[in-house]
C-alpha positions, 0 to 999 in steps of 0.5 A, a space after each residue: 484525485 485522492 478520491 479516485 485513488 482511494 476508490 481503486 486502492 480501497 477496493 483491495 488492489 492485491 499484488 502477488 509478488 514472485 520476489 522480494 519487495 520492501 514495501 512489505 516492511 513498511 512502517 508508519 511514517 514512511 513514505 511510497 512511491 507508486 509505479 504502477 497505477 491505481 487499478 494495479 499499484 506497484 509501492 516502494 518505500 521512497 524518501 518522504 522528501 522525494 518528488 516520487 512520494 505520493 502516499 504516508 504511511 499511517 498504520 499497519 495491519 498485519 494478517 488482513 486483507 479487511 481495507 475497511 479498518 483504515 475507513 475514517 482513518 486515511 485517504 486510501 487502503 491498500 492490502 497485500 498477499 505476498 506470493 513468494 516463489 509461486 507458493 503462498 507466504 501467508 503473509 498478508 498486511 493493510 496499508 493504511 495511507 495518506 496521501 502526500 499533497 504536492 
């Protein structure tokens, strides 16, 4: 299952957001939840302890899209464009994460 997660996040699954969303603050040891699915996720923050996490935060690379860093690092890559109010932020980041076993 991770493999396949892996493959569809590390490809650079970008979402665009019209508004605010914490998982653009995420830092190293935090944990996700994904409600969306691998072709299209949707990550929040979410307590490590909680039965929604699936995914460790493990580094943070701001101002990239380049999933590649996180090769040989992490399970999964996941990049960011945040779009706010239909004009771009700039702000771009990679997650690189782990994913939780269950």
């Amino acid at each position: 299952m991770i493999g396949g997660v892996a493959i569809a996040l590390g490809v650079g699954a970008v979402s665009w957001f019209a508004g605010g969303d914490d998982v653009d603050r995420a830092e190293v040891g935090d944990c996700l939840a994904n409600e969306g699915n691998t072709i299209l996720p949707d990550l929040r923050v979410v307590g490590c302890g909680s039965e929604d996490a699936s995914f460790k935060v493990v580094r943070v690379l701001p101002d990239t899209m380049d999933t590649s860093r996180c090769q040989g690092l992490t399970d999964v890559a996941f990049n960011e464009e945040l779009d706010r109010n239909r004009h771009r932020s700039g702000k771009q980041y990679v997650l690189c994460l782990d994913g939780i076993k269950g």
